[in-house]
Backbone as a chain_set.jsonl record, in Angstrom:
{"seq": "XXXXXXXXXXXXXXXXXXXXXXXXXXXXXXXXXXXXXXXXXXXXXXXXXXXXXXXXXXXXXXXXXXXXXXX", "coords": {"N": [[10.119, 44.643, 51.023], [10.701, 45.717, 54.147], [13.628, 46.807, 55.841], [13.496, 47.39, 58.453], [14.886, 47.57, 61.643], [13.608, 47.089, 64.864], [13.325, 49.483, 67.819], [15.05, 49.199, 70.982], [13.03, 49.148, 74.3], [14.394, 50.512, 75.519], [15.562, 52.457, 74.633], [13.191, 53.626, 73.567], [11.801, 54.52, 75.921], [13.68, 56.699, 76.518], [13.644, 58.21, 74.698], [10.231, 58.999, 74.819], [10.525, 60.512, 77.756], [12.136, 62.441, 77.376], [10.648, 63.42, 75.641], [8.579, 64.509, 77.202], [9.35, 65.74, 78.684], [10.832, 68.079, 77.451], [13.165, 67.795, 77.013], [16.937, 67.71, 75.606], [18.744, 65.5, 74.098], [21.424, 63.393, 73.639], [22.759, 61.916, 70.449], [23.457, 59.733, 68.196], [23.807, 60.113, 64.648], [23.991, 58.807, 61.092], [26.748, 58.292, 61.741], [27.719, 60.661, 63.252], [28.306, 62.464, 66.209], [25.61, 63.891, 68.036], [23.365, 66.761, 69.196], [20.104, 66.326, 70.216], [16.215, 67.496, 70.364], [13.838, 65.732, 70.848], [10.808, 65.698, 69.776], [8.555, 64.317, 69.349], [7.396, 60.95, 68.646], [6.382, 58.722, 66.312], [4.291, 56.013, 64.36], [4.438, 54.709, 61.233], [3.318, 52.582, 59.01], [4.373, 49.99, 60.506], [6.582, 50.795, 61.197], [9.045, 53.069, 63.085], [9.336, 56.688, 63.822], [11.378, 59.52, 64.355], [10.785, 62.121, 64.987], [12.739, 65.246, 65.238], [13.972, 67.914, 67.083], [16.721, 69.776, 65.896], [19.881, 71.473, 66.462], [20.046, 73.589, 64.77], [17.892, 74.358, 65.741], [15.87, 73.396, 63.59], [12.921, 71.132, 62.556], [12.717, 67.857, 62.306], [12.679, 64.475, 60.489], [13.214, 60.877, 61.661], [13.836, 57.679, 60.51], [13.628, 55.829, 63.094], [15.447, 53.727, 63.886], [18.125, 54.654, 62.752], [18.966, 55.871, 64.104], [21.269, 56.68, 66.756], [21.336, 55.574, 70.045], [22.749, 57.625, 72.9], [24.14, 56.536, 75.842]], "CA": [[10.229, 44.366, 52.448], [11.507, 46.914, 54.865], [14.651, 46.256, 56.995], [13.37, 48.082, 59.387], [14.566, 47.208, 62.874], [12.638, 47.724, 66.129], [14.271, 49.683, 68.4], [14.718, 48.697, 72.077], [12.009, 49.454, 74.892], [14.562, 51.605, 77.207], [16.004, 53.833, 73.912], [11.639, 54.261, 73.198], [11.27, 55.421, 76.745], [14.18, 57.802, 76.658], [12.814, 59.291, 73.872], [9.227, 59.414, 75.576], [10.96, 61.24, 78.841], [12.751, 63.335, 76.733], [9.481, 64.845, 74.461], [7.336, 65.28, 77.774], [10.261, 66.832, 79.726], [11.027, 69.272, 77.058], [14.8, 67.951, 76.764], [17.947, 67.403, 74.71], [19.238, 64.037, 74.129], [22.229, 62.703, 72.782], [22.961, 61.206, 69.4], [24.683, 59.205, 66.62], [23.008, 60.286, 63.301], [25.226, 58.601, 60.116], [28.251, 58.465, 62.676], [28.074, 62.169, 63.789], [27.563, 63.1, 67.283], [24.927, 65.644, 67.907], [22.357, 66.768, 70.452], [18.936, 66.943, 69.41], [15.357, 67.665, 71.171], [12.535, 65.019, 70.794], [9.258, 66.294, 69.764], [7.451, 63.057, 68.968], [7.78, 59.52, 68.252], [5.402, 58.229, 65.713], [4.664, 54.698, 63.597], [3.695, 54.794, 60.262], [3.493, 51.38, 58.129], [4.915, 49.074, 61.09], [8.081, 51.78, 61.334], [8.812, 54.253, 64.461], [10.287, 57.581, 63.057], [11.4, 60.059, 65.519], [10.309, 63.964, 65.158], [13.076, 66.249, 66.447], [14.733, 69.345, 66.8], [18.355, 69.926, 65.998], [20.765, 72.266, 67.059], [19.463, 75.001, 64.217], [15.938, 74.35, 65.876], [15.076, 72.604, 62.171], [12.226, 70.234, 62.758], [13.558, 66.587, 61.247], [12.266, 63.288, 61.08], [14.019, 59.851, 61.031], [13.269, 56.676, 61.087], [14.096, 55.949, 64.831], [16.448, 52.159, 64.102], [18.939, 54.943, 62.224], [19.241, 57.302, 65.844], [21.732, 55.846, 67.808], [21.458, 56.571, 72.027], [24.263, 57.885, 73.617], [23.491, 56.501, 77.254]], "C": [[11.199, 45.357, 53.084], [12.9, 45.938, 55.882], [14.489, 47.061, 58.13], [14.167, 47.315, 60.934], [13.677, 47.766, 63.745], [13.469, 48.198, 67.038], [13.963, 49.315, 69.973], [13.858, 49.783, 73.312], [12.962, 50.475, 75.788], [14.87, 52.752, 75.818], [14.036, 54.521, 73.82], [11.437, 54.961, 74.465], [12.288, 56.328, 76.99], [13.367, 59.273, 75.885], [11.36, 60.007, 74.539], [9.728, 60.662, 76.58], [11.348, 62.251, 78.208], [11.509, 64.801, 75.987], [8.557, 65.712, 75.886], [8.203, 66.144, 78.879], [10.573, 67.901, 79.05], [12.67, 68.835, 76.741], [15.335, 67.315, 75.903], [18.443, 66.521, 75.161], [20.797, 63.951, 73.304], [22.778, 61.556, 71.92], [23.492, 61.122, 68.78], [23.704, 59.364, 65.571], [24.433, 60.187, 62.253], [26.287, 59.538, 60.716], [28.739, 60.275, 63.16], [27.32, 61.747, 65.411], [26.74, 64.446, 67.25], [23.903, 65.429, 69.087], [21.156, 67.174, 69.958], [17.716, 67.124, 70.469], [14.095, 67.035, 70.612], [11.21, 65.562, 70.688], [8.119, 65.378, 69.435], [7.961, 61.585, 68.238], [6.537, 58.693, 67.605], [5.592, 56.535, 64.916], [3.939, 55.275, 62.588], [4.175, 53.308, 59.034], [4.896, 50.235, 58.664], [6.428, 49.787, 61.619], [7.895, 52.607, 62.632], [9.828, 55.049, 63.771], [10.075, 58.745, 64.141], [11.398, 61.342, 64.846], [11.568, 64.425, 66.195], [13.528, 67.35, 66.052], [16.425, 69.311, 66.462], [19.001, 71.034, 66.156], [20.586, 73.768, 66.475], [18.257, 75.042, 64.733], [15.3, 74.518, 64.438], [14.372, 71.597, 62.82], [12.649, 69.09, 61.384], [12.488, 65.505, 61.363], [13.489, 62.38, 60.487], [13.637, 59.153, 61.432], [14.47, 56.486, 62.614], [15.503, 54.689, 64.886], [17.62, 53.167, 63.462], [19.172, 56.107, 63.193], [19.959, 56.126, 66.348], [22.042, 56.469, 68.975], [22.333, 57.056, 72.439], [23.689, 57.809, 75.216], [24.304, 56.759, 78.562]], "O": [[12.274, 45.713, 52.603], [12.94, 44.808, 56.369], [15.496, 47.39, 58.758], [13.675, 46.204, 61.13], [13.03, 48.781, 63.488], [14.459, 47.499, 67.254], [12.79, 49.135, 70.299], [14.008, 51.004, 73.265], [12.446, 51.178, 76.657], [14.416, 53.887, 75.96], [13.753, 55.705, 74.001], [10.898, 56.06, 74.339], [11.91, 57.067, 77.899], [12.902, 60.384, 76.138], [11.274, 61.215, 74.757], [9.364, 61.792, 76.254], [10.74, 63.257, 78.571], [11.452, 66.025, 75.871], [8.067, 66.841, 75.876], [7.787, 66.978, 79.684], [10.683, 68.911, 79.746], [13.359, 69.692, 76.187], [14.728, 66.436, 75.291], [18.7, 66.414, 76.36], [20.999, 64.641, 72.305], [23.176, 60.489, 72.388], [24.219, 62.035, 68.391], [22.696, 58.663, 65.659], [25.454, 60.875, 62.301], [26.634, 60.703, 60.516], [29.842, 60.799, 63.31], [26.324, 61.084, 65.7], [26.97, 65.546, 66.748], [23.65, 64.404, 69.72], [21.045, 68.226, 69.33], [18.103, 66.91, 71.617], [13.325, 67.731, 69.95], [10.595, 65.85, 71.714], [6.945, 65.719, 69.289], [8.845, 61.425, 67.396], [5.776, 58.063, 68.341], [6.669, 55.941, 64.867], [3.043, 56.103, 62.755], [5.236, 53.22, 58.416], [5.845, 49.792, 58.017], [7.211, 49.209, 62.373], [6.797, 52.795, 63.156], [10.849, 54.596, 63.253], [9.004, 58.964, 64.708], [12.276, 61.465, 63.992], [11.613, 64.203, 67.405], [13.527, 67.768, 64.894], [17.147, 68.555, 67.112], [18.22, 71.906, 65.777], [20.786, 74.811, 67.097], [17.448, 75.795, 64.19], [14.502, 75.392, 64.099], [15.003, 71.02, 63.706], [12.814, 69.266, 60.176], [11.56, 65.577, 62.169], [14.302, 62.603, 59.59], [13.046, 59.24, 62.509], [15.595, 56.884, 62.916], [16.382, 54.738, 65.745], [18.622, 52.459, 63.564], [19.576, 57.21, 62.825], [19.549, 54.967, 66.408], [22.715, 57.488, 69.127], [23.201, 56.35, 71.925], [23.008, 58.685, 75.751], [23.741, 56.72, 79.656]]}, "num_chains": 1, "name": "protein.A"}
């Protein structure tokens, strides 16, 4: 059984705004700040795992409940 959480409906539409605007967001990834760039927000087996860019422009994924917003 996954512990997944679900994450909430305004962090999912930042993300959204973020991939179709082209822009950099800010985030908590295991307690670092960083700024990353959204390229997609997918589900795969009940999960949402977020596609982005990071600061080397490396393409990442993570599950999305382990991104935390900076709003």
């Amino acid at each position: 059984m996954s512990d997944y959480q679900r994450i909430s409906c305004e962090a999912h539409s930042v993300y959204e705004l973020a991939i179709m605007r082209n822009q950099s967001i800010e985030v908590t990834i295991n307690g670092k700040p960083q700024t990353i760039q959204p390229q997609d927000i997918v589900s795969k087996s009940g999960e949402e795992f977020l596609i982005f860019l990071d600061k080397e422009d490396t393409r990442k994924e993570l599950r999305a409940d382990q991104i935390i917003l900076t709003l």
